[in-house]
C-alpha positions in Angstrom: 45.0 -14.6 -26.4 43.1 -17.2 -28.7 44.2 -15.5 -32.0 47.6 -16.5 -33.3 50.3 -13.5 -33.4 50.3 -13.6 -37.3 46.5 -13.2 -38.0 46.2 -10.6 -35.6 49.2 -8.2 -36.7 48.0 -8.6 -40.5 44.3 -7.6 -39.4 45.8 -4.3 -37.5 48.2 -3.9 -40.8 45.1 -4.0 -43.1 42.9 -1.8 -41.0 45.8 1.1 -40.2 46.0 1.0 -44.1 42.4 1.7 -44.7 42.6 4.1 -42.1 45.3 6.0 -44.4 43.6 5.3 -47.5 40.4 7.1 -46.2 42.0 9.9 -45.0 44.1 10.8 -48.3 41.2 10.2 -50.1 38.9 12.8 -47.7 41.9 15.4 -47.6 41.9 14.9 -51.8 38.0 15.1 -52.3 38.4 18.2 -50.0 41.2 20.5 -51.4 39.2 18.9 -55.3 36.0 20.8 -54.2 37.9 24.2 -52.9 40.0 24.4 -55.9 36.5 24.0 -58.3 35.2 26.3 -55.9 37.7 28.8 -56.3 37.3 28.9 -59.7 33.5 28.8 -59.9 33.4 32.0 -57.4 37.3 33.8 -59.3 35.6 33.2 -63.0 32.2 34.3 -63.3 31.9 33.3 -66.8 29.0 31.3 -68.1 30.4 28.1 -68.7 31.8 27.5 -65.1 28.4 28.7 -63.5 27.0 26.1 -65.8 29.6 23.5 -64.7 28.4 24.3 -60.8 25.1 24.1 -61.1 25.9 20.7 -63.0 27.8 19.5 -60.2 25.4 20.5 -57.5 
């Protein structure tokens, strides 16, 4: 190999930690919109139909 053992492990380290970082992030956005979801469809009231529409 032409790359030096360091560089290489430290490049694999940063991209398996982006890897996690995207995927919490993804799992958070997603359980974030079914919980505002929930309420929107549980509360009918005016100001959370307001709030989705917003949001949409």
């Amino acid at each position: 190999m032409c790359w030096p053992h360091q560089i290489f492990s430290i490049k694999n380290l940063s991209i398996f930690f982006l890897n996690v970082f995207i995927s919490i992030s993804l799992i958070l956005l997603g359980n974030l919109l079914k919980s505002l979801r929930d309420i929107t469809v549980g509360d009918k009231s005016d100001s959370f139909n307001l709030f989705a529409s917003i949001c949409s």
